[in-house]
CHARMM internal coordinates of N, CA and C (Angstrom, degrees):
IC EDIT
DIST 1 N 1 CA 1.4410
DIST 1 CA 1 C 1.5290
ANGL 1 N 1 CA 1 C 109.05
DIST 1 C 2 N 1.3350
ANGL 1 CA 1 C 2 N 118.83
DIHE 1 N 1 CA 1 C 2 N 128.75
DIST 2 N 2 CA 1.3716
ANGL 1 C 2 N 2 CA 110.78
DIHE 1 CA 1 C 2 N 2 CA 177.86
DIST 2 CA 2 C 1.5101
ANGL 2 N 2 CA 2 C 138.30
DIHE 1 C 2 N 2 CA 2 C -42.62
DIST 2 C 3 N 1.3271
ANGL 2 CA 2 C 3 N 112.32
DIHE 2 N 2 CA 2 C 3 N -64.40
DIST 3 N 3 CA 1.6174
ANGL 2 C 3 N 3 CA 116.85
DIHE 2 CA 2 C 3 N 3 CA 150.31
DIST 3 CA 3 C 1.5390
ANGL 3 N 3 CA 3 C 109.81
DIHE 2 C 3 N 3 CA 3 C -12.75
DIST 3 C 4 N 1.5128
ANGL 3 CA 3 C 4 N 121.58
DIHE 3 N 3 CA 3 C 4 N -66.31
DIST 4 N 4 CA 1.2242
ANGL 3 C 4 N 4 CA 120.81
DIHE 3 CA 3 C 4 N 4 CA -174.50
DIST 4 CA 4 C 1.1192
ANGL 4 N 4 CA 4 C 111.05
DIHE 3 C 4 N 4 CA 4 C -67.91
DIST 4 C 5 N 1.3804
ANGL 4 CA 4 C 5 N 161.27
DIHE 4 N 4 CA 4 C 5 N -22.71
DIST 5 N 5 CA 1.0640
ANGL 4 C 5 N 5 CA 171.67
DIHE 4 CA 4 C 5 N 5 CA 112.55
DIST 5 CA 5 C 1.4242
ANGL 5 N 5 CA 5 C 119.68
DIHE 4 C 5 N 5 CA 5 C -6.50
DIST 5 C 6 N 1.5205
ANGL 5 CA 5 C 6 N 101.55
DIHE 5 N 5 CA 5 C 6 N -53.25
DIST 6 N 6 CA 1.5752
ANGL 5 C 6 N 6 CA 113.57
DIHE 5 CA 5 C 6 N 6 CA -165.48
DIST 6 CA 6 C 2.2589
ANGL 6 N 6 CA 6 C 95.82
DIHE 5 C 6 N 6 CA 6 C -70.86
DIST 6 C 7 N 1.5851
ANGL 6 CA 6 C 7 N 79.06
DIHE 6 N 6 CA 6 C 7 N -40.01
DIST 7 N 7 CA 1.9784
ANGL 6 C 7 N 7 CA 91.17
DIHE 6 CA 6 C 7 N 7 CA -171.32
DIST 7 CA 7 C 1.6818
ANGL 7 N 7 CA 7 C 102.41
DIHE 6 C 7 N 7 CA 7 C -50.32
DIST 7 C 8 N 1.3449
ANGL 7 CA 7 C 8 N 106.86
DIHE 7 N 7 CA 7 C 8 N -39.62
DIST 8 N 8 CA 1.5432
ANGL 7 C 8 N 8 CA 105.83
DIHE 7 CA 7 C 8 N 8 CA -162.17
DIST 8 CA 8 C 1.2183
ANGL 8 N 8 CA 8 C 103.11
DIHE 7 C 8 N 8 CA 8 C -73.07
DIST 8 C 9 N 1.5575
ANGL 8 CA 8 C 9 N 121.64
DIHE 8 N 8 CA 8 C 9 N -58.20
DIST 9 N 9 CA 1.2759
ANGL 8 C 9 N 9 CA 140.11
DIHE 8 CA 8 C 9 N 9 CA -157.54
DIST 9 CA 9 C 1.9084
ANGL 9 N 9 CA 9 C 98.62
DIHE 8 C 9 N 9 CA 9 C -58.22
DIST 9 C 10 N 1.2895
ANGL 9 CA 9 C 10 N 104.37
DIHE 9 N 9 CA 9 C 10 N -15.59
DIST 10 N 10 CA 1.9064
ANGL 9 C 10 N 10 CA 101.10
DIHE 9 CA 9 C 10 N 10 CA 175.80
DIST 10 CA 10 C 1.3230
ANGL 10 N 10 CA 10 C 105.08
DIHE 9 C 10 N 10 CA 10 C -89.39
DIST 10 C 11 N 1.3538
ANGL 10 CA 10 C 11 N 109.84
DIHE 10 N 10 CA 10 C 11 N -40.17
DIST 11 N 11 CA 1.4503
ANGL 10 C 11 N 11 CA 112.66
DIHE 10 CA 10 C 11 N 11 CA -156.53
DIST 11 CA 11 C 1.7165
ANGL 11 N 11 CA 11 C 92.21
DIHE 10 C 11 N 11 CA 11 C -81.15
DIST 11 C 12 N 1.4370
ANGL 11 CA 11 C 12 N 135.07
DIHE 11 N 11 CA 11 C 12 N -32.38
DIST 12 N 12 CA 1.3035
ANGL 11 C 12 N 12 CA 126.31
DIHE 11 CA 11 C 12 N 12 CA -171.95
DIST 12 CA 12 C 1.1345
ANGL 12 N 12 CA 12 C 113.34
DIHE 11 C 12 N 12 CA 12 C -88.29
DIST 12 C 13 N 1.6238
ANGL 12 CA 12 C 13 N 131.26
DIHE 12 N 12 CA 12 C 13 N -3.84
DIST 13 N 13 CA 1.3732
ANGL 12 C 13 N 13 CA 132.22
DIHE 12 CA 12 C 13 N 13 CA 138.11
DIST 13 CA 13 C 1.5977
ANGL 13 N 13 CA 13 C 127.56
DIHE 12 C 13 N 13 CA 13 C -110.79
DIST 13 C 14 N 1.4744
ANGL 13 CA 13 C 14 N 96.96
DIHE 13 N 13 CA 13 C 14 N 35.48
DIST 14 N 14 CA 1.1828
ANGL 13 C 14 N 14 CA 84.89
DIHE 13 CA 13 C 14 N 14 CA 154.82
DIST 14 CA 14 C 1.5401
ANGL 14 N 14 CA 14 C 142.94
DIHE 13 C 14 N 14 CA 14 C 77.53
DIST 14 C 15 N 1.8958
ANGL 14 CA 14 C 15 N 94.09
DIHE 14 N 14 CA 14 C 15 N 13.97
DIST 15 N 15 CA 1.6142
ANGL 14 C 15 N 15 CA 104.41
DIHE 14 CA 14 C 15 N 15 CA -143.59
DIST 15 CA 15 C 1.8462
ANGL 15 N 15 CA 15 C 80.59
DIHE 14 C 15 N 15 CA 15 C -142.42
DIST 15 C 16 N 1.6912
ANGL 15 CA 15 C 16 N 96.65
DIHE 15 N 15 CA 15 C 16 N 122.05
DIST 16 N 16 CA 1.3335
ANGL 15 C 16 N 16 CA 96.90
DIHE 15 CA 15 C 16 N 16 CA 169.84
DIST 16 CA 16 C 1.7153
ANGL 16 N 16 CA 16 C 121.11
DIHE 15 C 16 N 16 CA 16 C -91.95
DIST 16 C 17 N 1.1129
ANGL 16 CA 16 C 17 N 137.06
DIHE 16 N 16 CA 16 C 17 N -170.69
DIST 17 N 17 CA 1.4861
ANGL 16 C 17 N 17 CA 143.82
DIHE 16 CA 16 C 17 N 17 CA -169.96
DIST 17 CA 17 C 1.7017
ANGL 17 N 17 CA 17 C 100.98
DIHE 16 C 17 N 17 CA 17 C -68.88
DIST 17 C 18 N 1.2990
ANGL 17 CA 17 C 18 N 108.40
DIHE 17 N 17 CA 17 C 18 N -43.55
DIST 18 N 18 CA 1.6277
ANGL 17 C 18 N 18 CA 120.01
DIHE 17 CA 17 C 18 N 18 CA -161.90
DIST 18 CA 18 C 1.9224
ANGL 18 N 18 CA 18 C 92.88
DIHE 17 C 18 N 18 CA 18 C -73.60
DIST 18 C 19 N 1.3197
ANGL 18 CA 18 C 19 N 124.74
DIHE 18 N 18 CA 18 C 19 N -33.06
DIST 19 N 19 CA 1.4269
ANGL 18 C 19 N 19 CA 132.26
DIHE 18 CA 18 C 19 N 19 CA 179.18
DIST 19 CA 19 C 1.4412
ANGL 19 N 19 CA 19 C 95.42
DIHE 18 C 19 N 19 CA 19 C -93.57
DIST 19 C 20 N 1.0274
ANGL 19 CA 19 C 20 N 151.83
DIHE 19 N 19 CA 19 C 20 N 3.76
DIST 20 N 20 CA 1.6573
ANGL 19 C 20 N 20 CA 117.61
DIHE 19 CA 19 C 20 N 20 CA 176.07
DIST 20 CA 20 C 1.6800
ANGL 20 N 20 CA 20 C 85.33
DIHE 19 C 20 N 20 CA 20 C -125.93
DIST 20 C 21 N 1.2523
ANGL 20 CA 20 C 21 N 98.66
DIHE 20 N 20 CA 20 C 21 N 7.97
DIST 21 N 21 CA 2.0054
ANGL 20 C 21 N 21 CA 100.33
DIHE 20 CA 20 C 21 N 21 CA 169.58
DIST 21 CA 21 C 1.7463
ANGL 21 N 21 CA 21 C 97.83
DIHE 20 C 21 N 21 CA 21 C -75.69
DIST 21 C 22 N 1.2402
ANGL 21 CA 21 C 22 N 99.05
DIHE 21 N 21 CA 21 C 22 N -54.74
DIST 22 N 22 CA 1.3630
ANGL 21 C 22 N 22 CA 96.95
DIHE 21 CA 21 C 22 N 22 CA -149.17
DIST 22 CA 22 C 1.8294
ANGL 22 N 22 CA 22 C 113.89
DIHE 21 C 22 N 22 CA 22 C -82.29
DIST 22 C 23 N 1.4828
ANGL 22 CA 22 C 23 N 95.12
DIHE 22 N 22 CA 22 C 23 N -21.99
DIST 23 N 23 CA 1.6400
ANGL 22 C 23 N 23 CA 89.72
DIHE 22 CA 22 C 23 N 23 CA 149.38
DIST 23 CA 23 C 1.5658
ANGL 23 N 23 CA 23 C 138.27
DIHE 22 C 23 N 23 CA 23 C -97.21
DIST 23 C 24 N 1.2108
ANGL 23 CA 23 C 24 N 102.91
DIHE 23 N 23 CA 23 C 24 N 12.16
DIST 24 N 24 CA 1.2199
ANGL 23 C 24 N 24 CA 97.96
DIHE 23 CA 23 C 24 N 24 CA -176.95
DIST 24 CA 24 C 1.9339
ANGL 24 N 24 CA 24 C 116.85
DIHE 23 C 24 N 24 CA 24 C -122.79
DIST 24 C 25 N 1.6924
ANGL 24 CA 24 C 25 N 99.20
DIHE 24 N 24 CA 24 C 25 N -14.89
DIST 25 N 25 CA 1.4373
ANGL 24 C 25 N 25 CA 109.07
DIHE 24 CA 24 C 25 N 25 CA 177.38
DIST 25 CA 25 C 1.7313
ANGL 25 N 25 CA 25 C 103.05
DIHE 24 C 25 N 25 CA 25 C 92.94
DIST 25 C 26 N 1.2388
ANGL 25 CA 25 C 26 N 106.76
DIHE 25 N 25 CA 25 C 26 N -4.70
DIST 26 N 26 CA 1.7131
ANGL 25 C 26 N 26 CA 92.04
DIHE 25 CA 25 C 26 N 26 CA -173.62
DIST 26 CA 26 C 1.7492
ANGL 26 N 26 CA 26 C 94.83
DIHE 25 C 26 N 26 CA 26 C -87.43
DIST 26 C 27 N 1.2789
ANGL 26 CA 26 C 27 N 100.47
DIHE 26 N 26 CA 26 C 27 N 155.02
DIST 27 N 27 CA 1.6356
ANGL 26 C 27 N 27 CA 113.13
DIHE 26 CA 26 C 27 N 27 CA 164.03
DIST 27 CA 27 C 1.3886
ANGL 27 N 27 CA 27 C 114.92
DIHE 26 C 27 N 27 CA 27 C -63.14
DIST 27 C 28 N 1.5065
ANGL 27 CA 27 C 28 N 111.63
DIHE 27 N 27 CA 27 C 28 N 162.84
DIST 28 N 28 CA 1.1740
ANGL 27 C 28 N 28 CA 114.48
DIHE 27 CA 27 C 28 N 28 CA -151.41
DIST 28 CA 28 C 1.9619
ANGL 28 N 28 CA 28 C 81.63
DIHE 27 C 28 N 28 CA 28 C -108.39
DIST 28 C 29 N 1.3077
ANGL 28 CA 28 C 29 N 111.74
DIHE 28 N 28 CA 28 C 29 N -22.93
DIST 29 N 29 CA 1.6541
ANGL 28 C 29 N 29 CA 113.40
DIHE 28 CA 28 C 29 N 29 CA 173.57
DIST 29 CA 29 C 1.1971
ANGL 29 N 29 CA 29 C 113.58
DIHE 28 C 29 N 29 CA 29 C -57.04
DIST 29 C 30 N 1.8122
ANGL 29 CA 29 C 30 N 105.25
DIHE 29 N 29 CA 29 C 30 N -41.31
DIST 30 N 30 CA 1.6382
ANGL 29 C 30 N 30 CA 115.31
DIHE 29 CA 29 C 30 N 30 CA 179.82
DIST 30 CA 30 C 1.2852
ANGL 30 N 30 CA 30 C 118.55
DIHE 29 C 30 N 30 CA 30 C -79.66
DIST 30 C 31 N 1.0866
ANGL 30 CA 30 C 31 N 129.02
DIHE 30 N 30 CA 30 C 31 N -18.54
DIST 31 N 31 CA 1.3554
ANGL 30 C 31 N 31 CA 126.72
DIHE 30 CA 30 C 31 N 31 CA 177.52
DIST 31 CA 31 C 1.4421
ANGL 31 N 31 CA 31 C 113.65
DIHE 30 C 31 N 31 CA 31 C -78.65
DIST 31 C 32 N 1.9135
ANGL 31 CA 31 C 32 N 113.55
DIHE 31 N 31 CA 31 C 32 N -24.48
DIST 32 N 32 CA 1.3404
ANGL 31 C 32 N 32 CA 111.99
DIHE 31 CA 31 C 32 N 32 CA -165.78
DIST 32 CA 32 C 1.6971
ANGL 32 N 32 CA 32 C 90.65
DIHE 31 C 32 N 32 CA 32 C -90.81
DIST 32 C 33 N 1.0484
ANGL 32 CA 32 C 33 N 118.65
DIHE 32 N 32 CA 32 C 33 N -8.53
DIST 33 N 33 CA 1.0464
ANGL 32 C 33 N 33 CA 124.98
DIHE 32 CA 32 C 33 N 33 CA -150.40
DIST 33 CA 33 C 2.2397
ANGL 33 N 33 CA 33 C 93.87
DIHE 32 C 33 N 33 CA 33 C -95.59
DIST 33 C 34 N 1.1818
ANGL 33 CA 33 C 34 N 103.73
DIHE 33 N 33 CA 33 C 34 N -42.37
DIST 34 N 34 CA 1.2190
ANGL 33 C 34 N 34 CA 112.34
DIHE 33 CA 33 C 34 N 34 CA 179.46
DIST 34 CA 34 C 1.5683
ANGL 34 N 34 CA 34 C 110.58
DIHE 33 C 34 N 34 CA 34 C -80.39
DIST 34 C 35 N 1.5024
ANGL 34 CA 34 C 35 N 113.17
DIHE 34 N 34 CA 34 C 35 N -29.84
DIST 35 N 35 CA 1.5730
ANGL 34 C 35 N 35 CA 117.22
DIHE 34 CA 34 C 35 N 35 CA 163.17
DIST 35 CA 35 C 1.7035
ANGL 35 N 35 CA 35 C 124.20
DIHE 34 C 35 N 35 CA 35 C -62.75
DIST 35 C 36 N 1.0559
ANGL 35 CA 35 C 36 N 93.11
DIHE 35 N 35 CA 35 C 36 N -21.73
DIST 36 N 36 CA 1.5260
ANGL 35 C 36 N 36 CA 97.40
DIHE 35 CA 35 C 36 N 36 CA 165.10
DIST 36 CA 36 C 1.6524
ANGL 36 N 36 CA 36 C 135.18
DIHE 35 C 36 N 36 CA 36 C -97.73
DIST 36 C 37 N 1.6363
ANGL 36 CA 36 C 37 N 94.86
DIHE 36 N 36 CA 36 C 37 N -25.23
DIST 37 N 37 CA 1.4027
ANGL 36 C 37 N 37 CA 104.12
DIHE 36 CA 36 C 37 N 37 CA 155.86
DIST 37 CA 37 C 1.5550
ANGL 37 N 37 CA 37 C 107.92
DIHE 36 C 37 N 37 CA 37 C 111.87
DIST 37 C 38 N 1.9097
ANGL 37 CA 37 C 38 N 95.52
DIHE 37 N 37 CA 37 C 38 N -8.19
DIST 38 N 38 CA 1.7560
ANGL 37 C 38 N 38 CA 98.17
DIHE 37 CA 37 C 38 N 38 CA 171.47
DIST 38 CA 38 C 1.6100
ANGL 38 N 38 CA 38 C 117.40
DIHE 37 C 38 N 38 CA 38 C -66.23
DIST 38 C 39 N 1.1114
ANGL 38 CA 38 C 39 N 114.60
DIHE 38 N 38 CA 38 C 39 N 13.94
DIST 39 N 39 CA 1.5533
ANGL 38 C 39 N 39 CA 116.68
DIHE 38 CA 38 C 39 N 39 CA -167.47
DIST 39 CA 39 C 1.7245
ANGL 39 N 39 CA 39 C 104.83
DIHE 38 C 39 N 39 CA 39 C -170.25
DIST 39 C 40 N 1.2752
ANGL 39 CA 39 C 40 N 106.09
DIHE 39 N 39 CA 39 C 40 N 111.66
DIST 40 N 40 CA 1.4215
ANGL 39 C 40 N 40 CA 121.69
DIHE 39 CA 39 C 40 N 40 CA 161.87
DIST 40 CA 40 C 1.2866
ANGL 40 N 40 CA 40 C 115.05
DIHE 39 C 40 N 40 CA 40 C -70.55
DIST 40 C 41 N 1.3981
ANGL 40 CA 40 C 41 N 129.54
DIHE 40 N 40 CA 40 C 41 N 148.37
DIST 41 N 41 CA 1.1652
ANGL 40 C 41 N 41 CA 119.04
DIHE 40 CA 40 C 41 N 41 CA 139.45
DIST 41 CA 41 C 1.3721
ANGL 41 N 41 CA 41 C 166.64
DIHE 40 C 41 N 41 CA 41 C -58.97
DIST 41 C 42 N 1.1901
ANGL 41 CA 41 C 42 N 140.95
DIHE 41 N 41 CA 41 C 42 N 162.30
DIST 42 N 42 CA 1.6649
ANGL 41 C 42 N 42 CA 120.18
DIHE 41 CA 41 C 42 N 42 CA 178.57
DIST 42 CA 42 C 1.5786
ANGL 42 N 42 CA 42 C 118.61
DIHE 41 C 42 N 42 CA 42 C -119.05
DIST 42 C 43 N 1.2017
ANGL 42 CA 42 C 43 N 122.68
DIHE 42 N 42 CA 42 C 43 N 149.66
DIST 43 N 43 CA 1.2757
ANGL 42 C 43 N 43 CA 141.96
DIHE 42 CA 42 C 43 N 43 CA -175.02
DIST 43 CA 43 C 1.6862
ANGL 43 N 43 CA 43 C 99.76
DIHE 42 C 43 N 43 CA 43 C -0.92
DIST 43 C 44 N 1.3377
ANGL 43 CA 43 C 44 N 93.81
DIHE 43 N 43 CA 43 C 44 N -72.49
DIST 44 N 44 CA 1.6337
ANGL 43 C 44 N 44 CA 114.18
DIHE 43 CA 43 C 44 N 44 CA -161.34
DIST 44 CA 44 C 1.8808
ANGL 44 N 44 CA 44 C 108.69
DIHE 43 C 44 N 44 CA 44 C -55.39
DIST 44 C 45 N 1.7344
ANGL 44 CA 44 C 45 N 110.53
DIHE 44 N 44 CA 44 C 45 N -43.98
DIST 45 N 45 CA 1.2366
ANGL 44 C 45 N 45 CA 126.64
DIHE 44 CA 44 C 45 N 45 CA -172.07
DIST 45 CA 45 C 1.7459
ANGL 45 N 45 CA 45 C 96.25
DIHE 44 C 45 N 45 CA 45 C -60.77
DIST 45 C 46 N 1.5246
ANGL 45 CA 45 C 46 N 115.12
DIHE 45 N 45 CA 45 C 46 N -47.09
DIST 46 N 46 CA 1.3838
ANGL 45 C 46 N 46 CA 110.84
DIHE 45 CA 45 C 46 N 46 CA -172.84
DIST 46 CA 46 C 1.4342
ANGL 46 N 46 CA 46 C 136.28
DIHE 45 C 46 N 46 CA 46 C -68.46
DIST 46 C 47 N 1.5457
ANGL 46 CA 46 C 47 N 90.47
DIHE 46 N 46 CA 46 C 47 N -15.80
DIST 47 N 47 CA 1.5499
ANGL 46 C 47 N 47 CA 92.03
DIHE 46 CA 46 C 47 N 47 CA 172.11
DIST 47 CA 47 C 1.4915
ANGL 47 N 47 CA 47 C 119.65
DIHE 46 C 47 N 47 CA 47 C -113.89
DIST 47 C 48 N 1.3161
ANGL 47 CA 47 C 48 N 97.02
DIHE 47 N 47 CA 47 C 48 N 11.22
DIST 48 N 48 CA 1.9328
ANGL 47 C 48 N 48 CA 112.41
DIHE 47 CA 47 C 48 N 48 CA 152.94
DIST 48 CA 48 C 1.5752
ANGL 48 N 48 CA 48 C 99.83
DIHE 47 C 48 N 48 CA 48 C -83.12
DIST 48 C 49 N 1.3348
ANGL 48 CA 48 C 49 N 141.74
DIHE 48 N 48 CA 48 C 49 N -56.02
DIST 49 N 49 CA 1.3963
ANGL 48 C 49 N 49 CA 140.06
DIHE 48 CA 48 C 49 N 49 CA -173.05
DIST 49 CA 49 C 2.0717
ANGL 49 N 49 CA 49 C 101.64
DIHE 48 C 49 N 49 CA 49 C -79.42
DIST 49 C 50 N 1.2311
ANGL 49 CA 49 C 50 N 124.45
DIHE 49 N 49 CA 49 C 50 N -21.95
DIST 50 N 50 CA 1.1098
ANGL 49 C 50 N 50 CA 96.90
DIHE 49 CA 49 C 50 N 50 CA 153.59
DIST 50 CA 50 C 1.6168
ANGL 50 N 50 CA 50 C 140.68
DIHE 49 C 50 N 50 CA 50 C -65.09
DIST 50 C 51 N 1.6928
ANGL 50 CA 50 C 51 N 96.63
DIHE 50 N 50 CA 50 C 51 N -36.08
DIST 51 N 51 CA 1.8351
ANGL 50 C 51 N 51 CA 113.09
DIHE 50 CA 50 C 51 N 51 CA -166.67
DIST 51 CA 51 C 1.8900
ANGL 51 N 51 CA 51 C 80.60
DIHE 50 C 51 N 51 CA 51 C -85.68
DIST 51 C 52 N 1.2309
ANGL 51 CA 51 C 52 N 154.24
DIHE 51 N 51 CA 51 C 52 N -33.99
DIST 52 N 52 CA 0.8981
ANGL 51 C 52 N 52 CA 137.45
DIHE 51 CA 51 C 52 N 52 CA 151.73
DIST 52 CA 52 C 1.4742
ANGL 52 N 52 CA 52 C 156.26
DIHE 51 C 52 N 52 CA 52 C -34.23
DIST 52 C 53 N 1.2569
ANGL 52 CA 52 C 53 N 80.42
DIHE 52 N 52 CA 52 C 53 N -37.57
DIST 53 N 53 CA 1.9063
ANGL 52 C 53 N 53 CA 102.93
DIHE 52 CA 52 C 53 N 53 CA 167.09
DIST 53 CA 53 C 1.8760
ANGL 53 N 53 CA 53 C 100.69
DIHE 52 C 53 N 53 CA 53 C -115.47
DIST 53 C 54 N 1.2599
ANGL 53 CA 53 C 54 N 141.62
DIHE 53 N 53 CA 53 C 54 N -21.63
DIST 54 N 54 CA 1.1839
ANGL 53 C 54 N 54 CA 114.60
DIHE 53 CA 53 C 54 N 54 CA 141.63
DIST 54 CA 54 C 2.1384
ANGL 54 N 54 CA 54 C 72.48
DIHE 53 C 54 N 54 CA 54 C 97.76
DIST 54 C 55 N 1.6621
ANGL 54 CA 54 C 55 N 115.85
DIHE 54 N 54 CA 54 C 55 N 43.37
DIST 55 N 55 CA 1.2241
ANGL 54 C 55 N 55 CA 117.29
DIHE 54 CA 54 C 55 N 55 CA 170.65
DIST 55 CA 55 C 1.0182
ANGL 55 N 55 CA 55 C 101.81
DIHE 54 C 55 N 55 CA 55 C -159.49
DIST 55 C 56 N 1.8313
ANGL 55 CA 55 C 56 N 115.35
DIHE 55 N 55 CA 55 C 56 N 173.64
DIST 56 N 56 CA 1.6372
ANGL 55 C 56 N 56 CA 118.31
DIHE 55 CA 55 C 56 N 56 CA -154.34
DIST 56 CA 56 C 0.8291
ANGL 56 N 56 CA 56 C 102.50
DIHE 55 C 56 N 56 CA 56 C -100.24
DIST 56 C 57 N 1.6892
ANGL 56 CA 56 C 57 N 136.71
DIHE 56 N 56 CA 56 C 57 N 154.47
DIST 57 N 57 CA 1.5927
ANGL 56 C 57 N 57 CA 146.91
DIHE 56 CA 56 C 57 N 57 CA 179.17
DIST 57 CA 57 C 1.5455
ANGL 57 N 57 CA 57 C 92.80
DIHE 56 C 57 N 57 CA 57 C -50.74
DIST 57 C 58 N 1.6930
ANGL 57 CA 57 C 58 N 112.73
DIHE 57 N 57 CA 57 C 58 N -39.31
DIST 58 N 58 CA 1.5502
ANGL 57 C 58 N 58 CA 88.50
DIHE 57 CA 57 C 58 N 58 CA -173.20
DIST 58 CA 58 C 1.5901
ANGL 58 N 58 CA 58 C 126.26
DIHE 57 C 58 N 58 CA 58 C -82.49
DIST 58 C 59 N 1.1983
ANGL 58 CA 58 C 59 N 95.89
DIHE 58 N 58 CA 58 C 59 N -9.94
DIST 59 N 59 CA 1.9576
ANGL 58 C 59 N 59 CA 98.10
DIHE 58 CA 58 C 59 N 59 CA 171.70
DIST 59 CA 59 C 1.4161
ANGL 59 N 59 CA 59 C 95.00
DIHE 58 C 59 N 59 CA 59 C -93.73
DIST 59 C 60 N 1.3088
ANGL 59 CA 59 C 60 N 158.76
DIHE 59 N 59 CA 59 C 60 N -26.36
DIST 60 N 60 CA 1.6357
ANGL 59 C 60 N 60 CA 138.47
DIHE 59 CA 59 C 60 N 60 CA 157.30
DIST 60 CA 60 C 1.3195
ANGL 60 N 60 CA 60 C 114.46
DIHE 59 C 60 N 60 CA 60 C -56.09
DIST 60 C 61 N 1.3645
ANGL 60 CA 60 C 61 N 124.11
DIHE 60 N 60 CA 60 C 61 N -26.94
DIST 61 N 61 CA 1.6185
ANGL 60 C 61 N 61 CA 120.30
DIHE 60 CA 60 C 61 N 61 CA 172.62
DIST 61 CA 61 C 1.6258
ANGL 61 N 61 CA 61 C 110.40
DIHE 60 C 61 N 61 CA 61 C -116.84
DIST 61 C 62 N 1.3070
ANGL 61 CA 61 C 62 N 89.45
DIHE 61 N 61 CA 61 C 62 N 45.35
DIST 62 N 62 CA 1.9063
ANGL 61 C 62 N 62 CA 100.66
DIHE 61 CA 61 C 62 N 62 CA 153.61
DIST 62 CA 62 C 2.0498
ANGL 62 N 62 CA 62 C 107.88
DIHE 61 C 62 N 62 CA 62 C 50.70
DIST 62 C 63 N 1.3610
ANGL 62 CA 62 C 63 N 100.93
DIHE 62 N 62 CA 62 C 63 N 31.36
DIST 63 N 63 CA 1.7239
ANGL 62 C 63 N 63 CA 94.56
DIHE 62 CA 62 C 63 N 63 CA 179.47
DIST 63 CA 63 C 1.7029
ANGL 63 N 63 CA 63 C 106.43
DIHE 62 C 63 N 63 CA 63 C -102.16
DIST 63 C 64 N 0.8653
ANGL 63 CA 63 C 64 N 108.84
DIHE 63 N 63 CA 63 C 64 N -32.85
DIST 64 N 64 CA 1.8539
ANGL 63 C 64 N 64 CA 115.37
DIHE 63 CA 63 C 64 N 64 CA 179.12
DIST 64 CA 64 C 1.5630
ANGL 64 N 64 CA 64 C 96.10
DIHE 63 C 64 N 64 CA 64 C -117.92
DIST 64 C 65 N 1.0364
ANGL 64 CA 64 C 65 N 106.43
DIHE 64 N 64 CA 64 C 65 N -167.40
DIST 65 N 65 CA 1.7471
ANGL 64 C 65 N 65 CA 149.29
DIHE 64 CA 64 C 65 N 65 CA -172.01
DIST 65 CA 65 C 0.9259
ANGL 65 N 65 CA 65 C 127.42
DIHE 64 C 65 N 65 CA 65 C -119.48
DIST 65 C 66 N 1.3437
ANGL 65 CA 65 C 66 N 113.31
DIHE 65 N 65 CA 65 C 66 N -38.30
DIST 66 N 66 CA 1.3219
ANGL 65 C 66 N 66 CA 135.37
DIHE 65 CA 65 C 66 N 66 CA 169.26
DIST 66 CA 66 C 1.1426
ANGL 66 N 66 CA 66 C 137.21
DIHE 65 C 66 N 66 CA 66 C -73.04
DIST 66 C 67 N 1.6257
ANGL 66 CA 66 C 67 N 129.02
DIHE 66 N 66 CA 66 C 67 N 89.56
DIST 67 N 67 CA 1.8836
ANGL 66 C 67 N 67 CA 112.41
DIHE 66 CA 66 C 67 N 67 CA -163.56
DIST 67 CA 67 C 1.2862
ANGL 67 N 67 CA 67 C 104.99
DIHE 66 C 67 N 67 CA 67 C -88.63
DIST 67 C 68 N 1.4516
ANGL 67 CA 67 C 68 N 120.47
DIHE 67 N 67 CA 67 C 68 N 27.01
DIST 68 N 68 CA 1.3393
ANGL 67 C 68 N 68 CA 107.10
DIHE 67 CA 67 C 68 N 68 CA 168.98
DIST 68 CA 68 C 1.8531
ANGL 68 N 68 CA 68 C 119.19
DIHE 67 C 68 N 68 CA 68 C -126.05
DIST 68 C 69 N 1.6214
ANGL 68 CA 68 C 69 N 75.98
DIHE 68 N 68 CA 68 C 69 N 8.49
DIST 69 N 69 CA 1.5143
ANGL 68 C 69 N 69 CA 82.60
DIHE 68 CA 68 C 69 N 69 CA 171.44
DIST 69 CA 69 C 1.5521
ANGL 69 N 69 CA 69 C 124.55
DIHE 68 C 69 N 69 CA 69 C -30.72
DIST 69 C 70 N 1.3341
ANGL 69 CA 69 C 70 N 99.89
DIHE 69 N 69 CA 69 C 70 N -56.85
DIST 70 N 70 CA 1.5844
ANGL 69 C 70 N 70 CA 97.22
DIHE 69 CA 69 C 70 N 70 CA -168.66
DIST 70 CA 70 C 1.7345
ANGL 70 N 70 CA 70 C 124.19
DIHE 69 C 70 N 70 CA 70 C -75.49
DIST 70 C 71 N 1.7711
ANGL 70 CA 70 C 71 N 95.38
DIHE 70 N 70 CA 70 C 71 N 16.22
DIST 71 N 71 CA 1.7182
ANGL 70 C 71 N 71 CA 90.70
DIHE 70 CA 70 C 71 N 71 CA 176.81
DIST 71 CA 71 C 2.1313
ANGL 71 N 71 CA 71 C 95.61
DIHE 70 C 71 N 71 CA 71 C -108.64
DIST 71 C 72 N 1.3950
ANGL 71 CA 71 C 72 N 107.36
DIHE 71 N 71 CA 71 C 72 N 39.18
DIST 72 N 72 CA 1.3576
ANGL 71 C 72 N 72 CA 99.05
DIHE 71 CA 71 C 72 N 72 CA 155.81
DIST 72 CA 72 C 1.7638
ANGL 72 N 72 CA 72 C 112.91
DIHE 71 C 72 N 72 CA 72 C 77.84
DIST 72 C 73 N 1.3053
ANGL 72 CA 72 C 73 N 123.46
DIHE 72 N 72 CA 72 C 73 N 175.32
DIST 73 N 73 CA 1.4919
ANGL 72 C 73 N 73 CA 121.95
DIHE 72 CA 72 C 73 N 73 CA 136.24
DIST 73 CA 73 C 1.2908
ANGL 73 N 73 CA 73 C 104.34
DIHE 72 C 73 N 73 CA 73 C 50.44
END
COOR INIT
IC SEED 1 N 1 CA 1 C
IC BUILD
């Protein structure tokens, strides 16, 4: 589930809501807001939090295992 995903992917680098606010432009309401799961994301938001965490739309929306799916090989 994304939420669960999104929770780990901060906590396993290390990066709280108030820091991935300020590099990334998202609100810090929306992020708590997507950490809890009252708010999905959209197209555009996901592939700022993919090129951000450096993983594939399909391991941020819970389809593989793999967050490196999308580098191939």
């Amino acid at each position: 589930m994304f939420k669960d995903i999104l929770k780990e992917l901060l906590q396993m680098h290390n990066i709280t809501a108030y820091q991935m606010s300020k590099e990334t432009g998202i609100s810090e309401a929306l992020i708590s807001h997507r950490k809890s799961g009252r708010q999905l994301p959209k197209y555009d938001s996901i592939n700022l939090l993919c090129d951000y965490f450096d993983v594939s739309a399909d391991y941020l929306l819970g389809r593989t295992d793999n967050p490196n799916s999308h580098k191939g090989g």
